[in-house]
VEXMAR-538992 format. One line per 3 residues: for each residue z, x, y of C-alpha. Coordinates in nm, 2 decimals, decimal comma, always signed. Layout:
N
Z X Y ~ ... .
//
This chain:
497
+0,00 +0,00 +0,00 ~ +0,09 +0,26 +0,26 ~ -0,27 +0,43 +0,22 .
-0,44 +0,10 +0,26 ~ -0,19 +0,03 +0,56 ~ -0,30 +0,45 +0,67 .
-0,66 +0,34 +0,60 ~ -0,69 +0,02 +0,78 ~ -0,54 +0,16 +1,09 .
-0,78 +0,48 +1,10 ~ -1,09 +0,21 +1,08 ~ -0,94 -0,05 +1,30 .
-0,88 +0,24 +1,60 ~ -1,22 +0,42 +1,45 ~ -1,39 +0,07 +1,47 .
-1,29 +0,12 +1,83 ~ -1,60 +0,32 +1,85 ~ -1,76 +0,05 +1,82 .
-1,54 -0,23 +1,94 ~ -1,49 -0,05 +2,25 ~ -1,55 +0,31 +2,37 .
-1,61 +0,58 +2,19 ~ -1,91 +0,33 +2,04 ~ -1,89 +0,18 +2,35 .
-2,07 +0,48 +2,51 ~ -2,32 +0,54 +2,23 ~ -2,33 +0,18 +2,26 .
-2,43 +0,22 +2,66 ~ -2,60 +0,52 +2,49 ~ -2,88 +0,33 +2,30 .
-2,88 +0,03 +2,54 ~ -2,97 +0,28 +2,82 ~ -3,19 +0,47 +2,62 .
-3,40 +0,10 +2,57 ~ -3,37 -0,08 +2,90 ~ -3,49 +0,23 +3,08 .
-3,82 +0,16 +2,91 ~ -3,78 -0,21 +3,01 ~ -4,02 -0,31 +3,26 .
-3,81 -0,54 +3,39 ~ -3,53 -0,30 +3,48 ~ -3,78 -0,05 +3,67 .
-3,92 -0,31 +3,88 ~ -3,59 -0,48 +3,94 ~ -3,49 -0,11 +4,09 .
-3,84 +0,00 +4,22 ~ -3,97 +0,20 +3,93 ~ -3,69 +0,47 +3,94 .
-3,81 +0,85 +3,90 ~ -3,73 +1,08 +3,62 ~ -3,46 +1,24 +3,82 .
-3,25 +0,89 +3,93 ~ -3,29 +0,77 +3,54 ~ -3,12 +1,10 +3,47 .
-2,84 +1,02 +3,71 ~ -2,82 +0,64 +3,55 ~ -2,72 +0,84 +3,20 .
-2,55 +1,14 +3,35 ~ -2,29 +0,99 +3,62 ~ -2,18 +0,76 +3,31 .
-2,11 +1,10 +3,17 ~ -1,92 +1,21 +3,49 ~ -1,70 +0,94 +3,48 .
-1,67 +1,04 +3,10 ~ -1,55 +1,37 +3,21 ~ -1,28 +1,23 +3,46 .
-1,16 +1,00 +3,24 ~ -1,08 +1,26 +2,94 ~ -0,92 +1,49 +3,19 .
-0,69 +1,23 +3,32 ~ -0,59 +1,08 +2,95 ~ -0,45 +1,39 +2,90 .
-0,15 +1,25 +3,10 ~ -0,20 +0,88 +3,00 ~ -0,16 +0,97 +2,64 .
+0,18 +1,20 +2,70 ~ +0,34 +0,94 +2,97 ~ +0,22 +0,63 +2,76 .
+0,12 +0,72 +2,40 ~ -0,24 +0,70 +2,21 ~ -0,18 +0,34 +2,19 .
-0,14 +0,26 +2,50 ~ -0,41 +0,51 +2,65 ~ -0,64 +0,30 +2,43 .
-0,56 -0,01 +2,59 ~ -0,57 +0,10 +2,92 ~ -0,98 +0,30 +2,84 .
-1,03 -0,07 +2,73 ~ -0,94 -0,21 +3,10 ~ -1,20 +0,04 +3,26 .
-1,49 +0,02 +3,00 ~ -1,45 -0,40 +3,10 ~ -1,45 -0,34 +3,45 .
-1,75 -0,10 +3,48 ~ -1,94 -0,30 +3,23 ~ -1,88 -0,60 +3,42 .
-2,07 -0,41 +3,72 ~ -2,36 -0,29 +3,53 ~ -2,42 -0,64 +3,42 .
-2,43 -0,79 +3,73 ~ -2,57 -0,51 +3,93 ~ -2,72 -0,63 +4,21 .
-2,87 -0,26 +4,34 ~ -2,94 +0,10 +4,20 ~ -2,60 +0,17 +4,39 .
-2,35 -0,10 +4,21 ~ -2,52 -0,01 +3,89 ~ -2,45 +0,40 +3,89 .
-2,11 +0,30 +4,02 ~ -2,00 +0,07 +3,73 ~ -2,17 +0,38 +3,52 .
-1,90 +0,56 +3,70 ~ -1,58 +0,30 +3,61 ~ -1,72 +0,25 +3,29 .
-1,74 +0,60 +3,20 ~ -1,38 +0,67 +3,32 ~ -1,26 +0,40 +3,03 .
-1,52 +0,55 +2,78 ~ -1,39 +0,93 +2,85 ~ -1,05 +0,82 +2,81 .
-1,11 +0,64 +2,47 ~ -1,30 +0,94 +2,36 ~ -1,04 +1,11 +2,36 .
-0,75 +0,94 +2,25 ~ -0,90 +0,76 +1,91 ~ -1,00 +1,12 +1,73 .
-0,63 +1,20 +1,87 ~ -0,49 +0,90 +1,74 ~ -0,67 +0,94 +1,39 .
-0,59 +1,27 +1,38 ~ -0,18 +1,19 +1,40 ~ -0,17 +0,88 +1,18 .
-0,40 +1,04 +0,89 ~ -0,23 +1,24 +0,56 ~ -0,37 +1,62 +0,55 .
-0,60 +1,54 +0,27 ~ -0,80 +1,28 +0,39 ~ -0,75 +1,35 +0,73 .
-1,18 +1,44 +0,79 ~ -1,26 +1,12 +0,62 ~ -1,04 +0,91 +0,85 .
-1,12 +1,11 +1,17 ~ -1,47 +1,09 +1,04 ~ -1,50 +0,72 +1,05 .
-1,52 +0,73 +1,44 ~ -1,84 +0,88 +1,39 ~ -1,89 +0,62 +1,13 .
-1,84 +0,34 +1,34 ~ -2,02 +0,52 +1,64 ~ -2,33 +0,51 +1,45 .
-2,31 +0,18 +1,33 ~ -2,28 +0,12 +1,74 ~ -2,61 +0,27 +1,82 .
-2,79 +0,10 +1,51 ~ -2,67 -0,25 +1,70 ~ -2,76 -0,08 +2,01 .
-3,09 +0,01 +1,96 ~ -3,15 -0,34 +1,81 ~ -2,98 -0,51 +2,07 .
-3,23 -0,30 +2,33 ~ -3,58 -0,35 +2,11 ~ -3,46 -0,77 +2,04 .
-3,42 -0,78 +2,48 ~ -3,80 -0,60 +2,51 ~ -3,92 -0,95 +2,46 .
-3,73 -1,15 +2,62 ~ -3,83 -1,26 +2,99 ~ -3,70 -1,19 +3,35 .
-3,37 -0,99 +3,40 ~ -3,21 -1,10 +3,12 ~ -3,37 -0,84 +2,90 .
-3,19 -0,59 +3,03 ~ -2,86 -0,76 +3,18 ~ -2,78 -0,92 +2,82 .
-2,73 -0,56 +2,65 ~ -2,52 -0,45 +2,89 ~ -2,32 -0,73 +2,89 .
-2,27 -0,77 +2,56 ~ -2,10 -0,40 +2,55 ~ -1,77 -0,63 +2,75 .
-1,66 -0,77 +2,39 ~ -1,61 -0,53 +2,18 ~ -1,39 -0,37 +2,45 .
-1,20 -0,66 +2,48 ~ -1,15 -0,71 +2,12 ~ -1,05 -0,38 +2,15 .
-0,80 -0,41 +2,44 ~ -0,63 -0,74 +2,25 ~ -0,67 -0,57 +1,87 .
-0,50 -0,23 +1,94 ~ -0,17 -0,38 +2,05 ~ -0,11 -0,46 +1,66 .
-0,15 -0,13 +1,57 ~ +0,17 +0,11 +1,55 ~ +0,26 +0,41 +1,76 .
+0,15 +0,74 +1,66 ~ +0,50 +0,87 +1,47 ~ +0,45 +1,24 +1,67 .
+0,43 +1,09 +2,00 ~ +0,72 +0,89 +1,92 ~ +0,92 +1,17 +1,81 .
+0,83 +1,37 +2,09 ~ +1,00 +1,10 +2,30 ~ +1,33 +1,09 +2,10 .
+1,19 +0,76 +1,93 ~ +1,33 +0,94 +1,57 ~ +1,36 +0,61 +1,44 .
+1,06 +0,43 +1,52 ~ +0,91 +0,77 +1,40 ~ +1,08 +0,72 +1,08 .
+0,96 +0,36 +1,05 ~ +0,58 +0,40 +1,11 ~ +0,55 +0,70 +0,86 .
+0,69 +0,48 +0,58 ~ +0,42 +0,20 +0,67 ~ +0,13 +0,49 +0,67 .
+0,24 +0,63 +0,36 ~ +0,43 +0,37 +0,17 ~ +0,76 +0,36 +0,00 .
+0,64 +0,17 -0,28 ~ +0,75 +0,37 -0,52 ~ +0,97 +0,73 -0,58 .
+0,74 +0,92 -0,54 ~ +0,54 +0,78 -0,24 ~ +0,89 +0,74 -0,04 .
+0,99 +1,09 -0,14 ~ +0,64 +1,23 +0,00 ~ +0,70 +0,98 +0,30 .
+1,05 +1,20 +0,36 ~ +0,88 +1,51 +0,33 ~ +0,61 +1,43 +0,59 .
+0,86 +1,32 +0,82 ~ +1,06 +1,59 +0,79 ~ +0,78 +1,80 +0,82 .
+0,64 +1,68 +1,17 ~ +1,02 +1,61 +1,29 ~ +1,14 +1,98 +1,25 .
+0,79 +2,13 +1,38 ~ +0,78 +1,87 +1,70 ~ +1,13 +1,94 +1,76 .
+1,11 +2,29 +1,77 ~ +0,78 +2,27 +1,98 ~ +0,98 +2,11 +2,21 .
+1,20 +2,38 +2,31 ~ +1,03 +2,66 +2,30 ~ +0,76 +2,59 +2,57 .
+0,70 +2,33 +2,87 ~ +0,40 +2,14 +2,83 ~ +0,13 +2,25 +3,07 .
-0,22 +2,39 +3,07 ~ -0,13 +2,74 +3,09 ~ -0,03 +2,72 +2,75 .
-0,36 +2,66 +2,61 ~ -0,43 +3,01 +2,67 ~ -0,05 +3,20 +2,66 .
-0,07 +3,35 +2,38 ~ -0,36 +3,53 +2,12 ~ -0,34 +3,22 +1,87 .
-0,32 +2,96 +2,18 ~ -0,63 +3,10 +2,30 ~ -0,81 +3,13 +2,00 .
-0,75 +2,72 +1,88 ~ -0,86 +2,70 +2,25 ~ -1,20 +2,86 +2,25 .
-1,25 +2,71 +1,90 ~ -1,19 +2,37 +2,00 ~ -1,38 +2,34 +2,36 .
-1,67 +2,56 +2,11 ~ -1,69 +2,35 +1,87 ~ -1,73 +2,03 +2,14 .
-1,96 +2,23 +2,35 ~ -2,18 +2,33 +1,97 ~ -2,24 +1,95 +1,94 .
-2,36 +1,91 +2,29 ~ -2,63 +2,23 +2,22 ~ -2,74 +2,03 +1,86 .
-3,00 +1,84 +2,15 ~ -2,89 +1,48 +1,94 ~ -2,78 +1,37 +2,26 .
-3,13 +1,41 +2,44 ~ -3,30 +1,20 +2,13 ~ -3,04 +0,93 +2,20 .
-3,08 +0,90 +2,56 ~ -3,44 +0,98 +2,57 ~ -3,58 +0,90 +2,21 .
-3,84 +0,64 +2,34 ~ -3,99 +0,87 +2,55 ~ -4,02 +1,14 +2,36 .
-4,20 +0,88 +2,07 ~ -4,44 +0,78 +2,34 ~ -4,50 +1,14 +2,43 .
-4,63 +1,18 +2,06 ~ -4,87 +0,90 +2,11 ~ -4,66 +0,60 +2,06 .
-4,70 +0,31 +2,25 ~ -4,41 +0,12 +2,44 ~ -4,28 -0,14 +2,22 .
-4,34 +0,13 +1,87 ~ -4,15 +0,37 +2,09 ~ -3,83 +0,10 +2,09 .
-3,88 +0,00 +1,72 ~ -3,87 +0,40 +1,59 ~ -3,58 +0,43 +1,83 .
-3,42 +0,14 +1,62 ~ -3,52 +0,28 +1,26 ~ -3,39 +0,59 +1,42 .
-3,04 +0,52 +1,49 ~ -2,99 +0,35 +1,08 ~ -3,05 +0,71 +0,94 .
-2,73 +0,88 +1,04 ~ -2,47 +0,63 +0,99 ~ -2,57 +0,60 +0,61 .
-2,55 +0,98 +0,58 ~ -2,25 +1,03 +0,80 ~ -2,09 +0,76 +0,55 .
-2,16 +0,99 +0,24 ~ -2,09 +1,31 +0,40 ~ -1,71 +1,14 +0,50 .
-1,62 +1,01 +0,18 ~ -1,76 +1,23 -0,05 ~ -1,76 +1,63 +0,09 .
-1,64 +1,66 +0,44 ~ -1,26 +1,73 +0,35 ~ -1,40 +1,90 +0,00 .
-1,62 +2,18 +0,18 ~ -1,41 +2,18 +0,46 ~ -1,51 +2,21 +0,83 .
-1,67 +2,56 +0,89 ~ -1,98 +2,53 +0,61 ~ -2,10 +2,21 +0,76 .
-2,11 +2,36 +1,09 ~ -2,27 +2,68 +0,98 ~ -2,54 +2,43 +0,79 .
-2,56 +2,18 +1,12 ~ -2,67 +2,51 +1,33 ~ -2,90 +2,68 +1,13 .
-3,13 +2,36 +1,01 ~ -3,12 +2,25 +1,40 ~ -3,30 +2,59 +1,43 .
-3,60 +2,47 +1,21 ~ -3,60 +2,16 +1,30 ~ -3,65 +2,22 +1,66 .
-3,92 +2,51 +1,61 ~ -4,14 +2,22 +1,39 ~ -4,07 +2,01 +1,67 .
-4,19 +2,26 +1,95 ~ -4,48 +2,45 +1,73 ~ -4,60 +2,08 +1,67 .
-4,58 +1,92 +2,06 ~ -4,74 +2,23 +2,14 ~ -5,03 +2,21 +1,94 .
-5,08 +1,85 +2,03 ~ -4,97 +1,82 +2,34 ~ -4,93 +1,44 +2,54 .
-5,24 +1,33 +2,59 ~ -5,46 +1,49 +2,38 ~ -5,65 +1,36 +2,07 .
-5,44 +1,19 +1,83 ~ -5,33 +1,37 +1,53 ~ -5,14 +1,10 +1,32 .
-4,99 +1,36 +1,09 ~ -4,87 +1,61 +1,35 ~ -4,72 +1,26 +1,52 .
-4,58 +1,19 +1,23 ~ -4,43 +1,53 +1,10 ~ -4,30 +1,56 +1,47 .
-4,12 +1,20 +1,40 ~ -4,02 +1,32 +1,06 ~ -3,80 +1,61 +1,25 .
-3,66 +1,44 +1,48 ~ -3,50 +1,19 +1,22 ~ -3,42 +1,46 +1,01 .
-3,20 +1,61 +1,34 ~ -2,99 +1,30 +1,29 ~ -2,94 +1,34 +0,93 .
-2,86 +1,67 +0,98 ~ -2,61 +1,61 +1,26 ~ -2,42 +1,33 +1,06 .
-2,39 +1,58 +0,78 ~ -2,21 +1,84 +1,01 ~ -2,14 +1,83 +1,41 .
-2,12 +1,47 +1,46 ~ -1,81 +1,38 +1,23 ~ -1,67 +1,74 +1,23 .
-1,68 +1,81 +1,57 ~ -1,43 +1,57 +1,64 ~ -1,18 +1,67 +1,32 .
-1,15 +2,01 +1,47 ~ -1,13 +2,00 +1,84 ~ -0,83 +1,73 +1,78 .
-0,63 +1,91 +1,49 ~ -0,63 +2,27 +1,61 ~ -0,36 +2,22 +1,83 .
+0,08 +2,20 +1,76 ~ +0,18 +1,90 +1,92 ~ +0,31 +2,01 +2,24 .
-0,05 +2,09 +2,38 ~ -0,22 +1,83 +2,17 ~ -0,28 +1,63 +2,41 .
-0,38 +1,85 +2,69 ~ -0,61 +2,07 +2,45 ~ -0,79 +1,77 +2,29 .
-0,85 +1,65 +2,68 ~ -1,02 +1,98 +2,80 ~ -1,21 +2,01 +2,46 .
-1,36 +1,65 +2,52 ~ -1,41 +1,74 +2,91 ~ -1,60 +2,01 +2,81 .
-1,83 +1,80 +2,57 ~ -1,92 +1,57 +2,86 ~ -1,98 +1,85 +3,13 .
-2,24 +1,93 +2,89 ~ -2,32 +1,62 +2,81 ~ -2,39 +1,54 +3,20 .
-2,57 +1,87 +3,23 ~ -2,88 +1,79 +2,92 ~ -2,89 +1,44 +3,07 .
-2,95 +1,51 +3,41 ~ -3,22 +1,77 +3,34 ~ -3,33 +1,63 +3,02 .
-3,59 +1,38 +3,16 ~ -3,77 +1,67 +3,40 ~ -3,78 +1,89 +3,12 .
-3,93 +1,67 +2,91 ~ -4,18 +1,57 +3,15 ~ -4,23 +1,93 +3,36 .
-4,18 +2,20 +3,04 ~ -4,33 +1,98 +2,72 ~ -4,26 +2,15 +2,40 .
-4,07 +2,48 +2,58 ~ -3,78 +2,25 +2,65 ~ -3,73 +2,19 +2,28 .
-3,71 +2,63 +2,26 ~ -3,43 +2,57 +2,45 ~ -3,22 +2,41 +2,19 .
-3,35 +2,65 +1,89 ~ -3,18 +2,96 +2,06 ~ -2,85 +2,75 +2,14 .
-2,81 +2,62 +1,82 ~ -2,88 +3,01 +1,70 ~ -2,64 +3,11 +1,92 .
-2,40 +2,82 +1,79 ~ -2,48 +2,96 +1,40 ~ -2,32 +3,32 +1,50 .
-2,01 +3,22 +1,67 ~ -1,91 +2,99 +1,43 ~ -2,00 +3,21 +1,12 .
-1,80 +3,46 +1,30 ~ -1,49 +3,31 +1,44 ~ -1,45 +2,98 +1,31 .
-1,13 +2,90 +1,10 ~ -1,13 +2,69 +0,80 ~ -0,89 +2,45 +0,87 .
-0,90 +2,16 +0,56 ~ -0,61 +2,01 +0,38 ~ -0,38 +2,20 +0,62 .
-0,09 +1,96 +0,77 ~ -0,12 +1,99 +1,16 ~ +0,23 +2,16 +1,12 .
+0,04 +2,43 +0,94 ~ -0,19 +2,53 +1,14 ~ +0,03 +2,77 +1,33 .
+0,00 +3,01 +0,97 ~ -0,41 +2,97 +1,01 ~ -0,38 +3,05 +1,38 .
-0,13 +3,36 +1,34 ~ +0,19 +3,21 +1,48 ~ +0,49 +3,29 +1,33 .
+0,74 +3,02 +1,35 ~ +1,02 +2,90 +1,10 ~ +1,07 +2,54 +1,27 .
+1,39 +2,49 +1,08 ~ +1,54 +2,80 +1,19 ~ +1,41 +2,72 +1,57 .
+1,64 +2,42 +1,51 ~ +1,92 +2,60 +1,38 ~ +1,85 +2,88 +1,65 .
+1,85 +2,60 +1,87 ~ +2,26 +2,54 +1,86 ~ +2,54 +2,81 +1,87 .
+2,83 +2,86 +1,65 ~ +3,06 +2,57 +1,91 ~ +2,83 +2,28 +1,85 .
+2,53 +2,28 +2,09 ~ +2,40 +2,52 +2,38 ~ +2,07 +2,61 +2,43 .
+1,93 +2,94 +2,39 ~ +1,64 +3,11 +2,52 ~ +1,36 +3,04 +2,21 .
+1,07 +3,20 +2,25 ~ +0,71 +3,18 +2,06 ~ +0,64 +3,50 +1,85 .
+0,29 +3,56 +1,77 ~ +0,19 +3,70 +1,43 ~ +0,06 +4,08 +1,48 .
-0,15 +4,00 +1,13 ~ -0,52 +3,94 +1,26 .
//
C-alpha cells in the first residue's frame, strides 16, 4: 500500500506536467509552436517578423527564469506543496491574458506572468518527486514528469492542428485557453497531496515528518514499517545535522570542492539538455517541416505525429532501464547520437536546400532524423536531466541548487528561442552545425566528470561527492557532556578525489 500511496503521489504531482506547469509550458510549448503558423494569429497581430515570434516563445521563457529563481525561496518559506499551488495562481493568470489578448503587447506580457507560474512549477515538481520517492525507484518517479510532459505536447500539438480549421480567432484563442484547466485542476488537486517529509523536518515538523513517511512507504507489514523507520531515521539525522553546520544561502553552492562540483554538475546537466536542440524542433517544428517542402497544414500534422514518438519511449526507458543503467550512460548515449543526428540533418538541408527541387527521400530522411532526435532525447536528457539536477544536492541547498540549475536551463532556453527563428531563416543547414559541436562538447564533459549517482539515498550522496560526514556523530557532537550547547560544527571535505 505505501508504494501505491508513494506512486500515486509521484504521478498525481508529475501529472502536474501536464495538469499545470511543467506540461503546462510544453503545453504553451506546442500550442505556440501551432498558432504561430495560424493565419489567423498573424493577421490578428500584423503578420509578426521572425524576430517578435522569437520574443512570443522567448519572454515566456524569461518569465520561466524569474519564476525558478524566486521558488527557491517559495519552496523554503512555504514548502513544495505550497510553491505548487501558488505556480498554479500565476500560470491561471498569465493564461488568462494570452487568451484574451487584445494586442502583441498584452499577449508577451501574460507570456511573461505565465512564465513566472510555469518557472516556478518547474522547479518544485522534480524537487518534490525527488523527496517523496524511495532510492530505488526514484528515476522512474522523477521520470514521470517527463512522462506526463510529453503526453502534454501530444495534446498540444493536436489541440493546435484540430484549431488550423477552425474559423476566426478562435483558432488560436481556444488553445491557449484551454492550457487554464489543467492549472486549475492542479491548484485545487495538489492541496490533497502531503508535505514533502524533509521540508517538514527541516521546519521541526518531526512528527508530521514521521507520519508522511509511513503513508509513502507503508507499515503494512514488519518489514515495510521497519524500512519506514530506517528511512526516517535516515533523512532525520542527515537534515538535522545539515542544519547546524551551515546557513542556507547561495554561497554554499560553491564553498566547498564537493559543493562545487554537485553545482557545475547540476546547472551542466540542465544546460546539456538545452544544447540537445529538442527545444528548437518543439517551438519551431512546423517551420522547419515546411522548409523541407512541406506545406502548411502537413507541417501541423507531422508536428502532431511528432510529439506521440517520445512519450511512448520515454515511458519504456522510465520503467524499464533508467534506474537499472543509471544516469551517466544515457547521457553519454543522448550526446553522442545527437551528434549524428544533427550532421544527417545539416548534410541533408544542405544538399537540398528550401526551395529547390523536391527530393522526397532527402525530405523524408531529414523528417526521419528529426523524430529520431525525440526518441533519442526521451531515452536520455529529457527524463534524466531532471533526476540529477534535483538529487545532487544535501537538503540544506536543495532548494536553492535545484533553482539555479533550472534558471540556467531557461537562460538557455530564452537564448535558442530568441535566435532560433533567424537562424533558421538567415544560416539554413549551418545553424543545425551549431548543435552537432554542442552536443560533442556535452559527450566529453559528461564522460569526463559526471558521477553516477543511482540507487544512492539523497543522504548518500555526500560519500559520491567526497564529503565526509557522520550525521549521527554531528548530532551527538552537536550537545556537550551538561545536556545541550552548541558547538562550532563544521563541514569536512573528503581529501579522497
Amino acid at each position: 500500500m505505501g508504494l501505491f500511496y508513494n506512486i500515486f503521489v509521484a504521478l498525481f504531482s508529475a501529472i502536474g506536467a501536464f495538469l499545470f506547469g511543467q506540461v503546462v509550458k510544453i503545453y504553451d510549448s506546442g500550442i505556440i509552436s501551432s498558432v504561430k503558423s495560424l493565419e489567423q494569429f498573424t493577421t490578428y497581430f500584423h503578420d509578426p517578423n521572425n524576430a517578435l515570434l522569437g520574443a512570443v516563445v522567448s519572454t515566456f521563457n524569461g518569465g520561466c527564469f524569474f519564476g525558478a529563481l524566486g521558488a527557491a525561496w517559495t519552496n523554503d518559506k512555504w514548502g513544495r506543496k505550497r510553491s505548487i499551488q501558488f505556480g498554479a495562481v500565476w500560470a491561471l493568470w498569465g493564461c488568462a491574458m494570452q487568451t484574451g489578448a487584445s494586442s502583441i503587447t498584452v499577449l508577451l506580457i501574460g507570456r511573461i506572468v505565465g512564465g513566472v507560474g510555469i518557472g516556478i512549477l518547474s522547479m518544485t515538481v522534480p524537487l518534490y518527486n525527488t523527496e517523496i520517492a524511495p532510492p530505488k525507484i526514484r528515476g522512474f518517479m522523477v521520470g514521470l514528469t517527463q512522462q506526463m510532459l510529453g503526453i502534454g505536447f501530444i495534446v498540444a500539438n493536436w489541440v493546435g492542428y484540430g484549431c488550423a480549421y477552425l474559423h476566426g480567432d478562435v483558432s488560436w484563442r481556444l488553445p491557449l485557453g484551454l492550457q487554464m484547466i489543467p492549472a486549475f485542476l492542479l491548484l485545487i488537486g495538489i492541496h490533497f497531496l502531503p508535505f514533502s517529509p524533509r521540508w517538514l523536518l527541516e521546519h521541526d515538523r518531526d512528527d508530521d515528518a514521521r507520519a508522511v513517511v509511513y503513508q509513502l512507504y507503508g507499515t503494512g507489514t514488519a518489514e515495510a514499517k521497519e524500512i519506514a523507520d530506517r528511512e526516517y531515521r535516515e533523512m532525520h539525522d542527515q537534515i538535522k545535522a545539515d542544519a547546524l553546520i551551515r546557513s542556507r544561502s547561495l554561497s554554499d553552492l560553491w564553498a566547498t570542492r564537493a559543493m562545487l562540483r554537485r553545482t557545475l554538475v547540476a546547472v551542466g546537466v540542465q544546460v546539456f539538455t538545452q544544447f540537445t536542440g529538442i527545444n528548437v524542433i518543439n517551438y519551431y517544428g512546423p517551420q522547419m517541416y515546411e522548409a523541407l517542402g512541406l506545406s502548411n497544414s502537413q507541417s501541423l500534422l507531422v508536428q502532431g505525429i511528432y510529439g506521440a514518438v517520445g512519450p511512448i519511449a520515454n515511458l519504456f526507458f522510465i520503467i524499464f532501464i533508467l534506474d537499472s543503467v543509471g544516469r551517466k550512460r544515457p547521457l553519454m548515449f543522448g550526446a553522442g547520437s545527437f551528434v549524428v543526428t544533427f550532421s544527417i540533418l545539416a548534410a541533408l538541408v544542405a544538399s537540398y536546400p528550401p526551395g529547390s527541387d523536391l527530393n522526397l527521400a532527402a525530405q523524408k530522411a531529414a523528417i526521419a532524423m528529426i523524430f529520431l532526435t525525440s526518441i533519442i532525447f526521451s531515452l536520455s536528457f529529457g527524463p534524466v536531466s531532471w533526476v540529477l539536477a534535483s538529487e545532487v544536492f544535501p537538503t540544506r541547498t536543495r532548494s536553492i541548487g535545484t533553482s539555479v540549475a533550472t534558471c540556467a536551463n531557461w537562460i538557455f532556453n530564452v537564448l535558442l528561442s530568441e535566435t532560433s527563428p533567424i537562424g533558421l531563416a538567415d544560416v539554413g543547414y549551418k545553424f543545425y552545425i551549431l548543435f552537432v559541436c554542442l552536443n560533442a562538447f556535452d559527450f566529453v564533459m559528461i564522460a569526463a566528470f559526471f558521477p553516477e549517482t543511482k540507487g544512492k539515498s539523497l543522504e548518500e550522496m555526500a560519500v559520491i561527492f567526497g564529503d565526509e560526514v557522520d550525521a549521527r556523530q554531528v548530532l551527538e557532537d552537536h550537545l556537550d557532556g551538561s545536556g545541550g550547547e552548541k558547538k562550532d560544527i563544521q563541514m569536512v571535505e573528503s581529501q579522497t578525489p
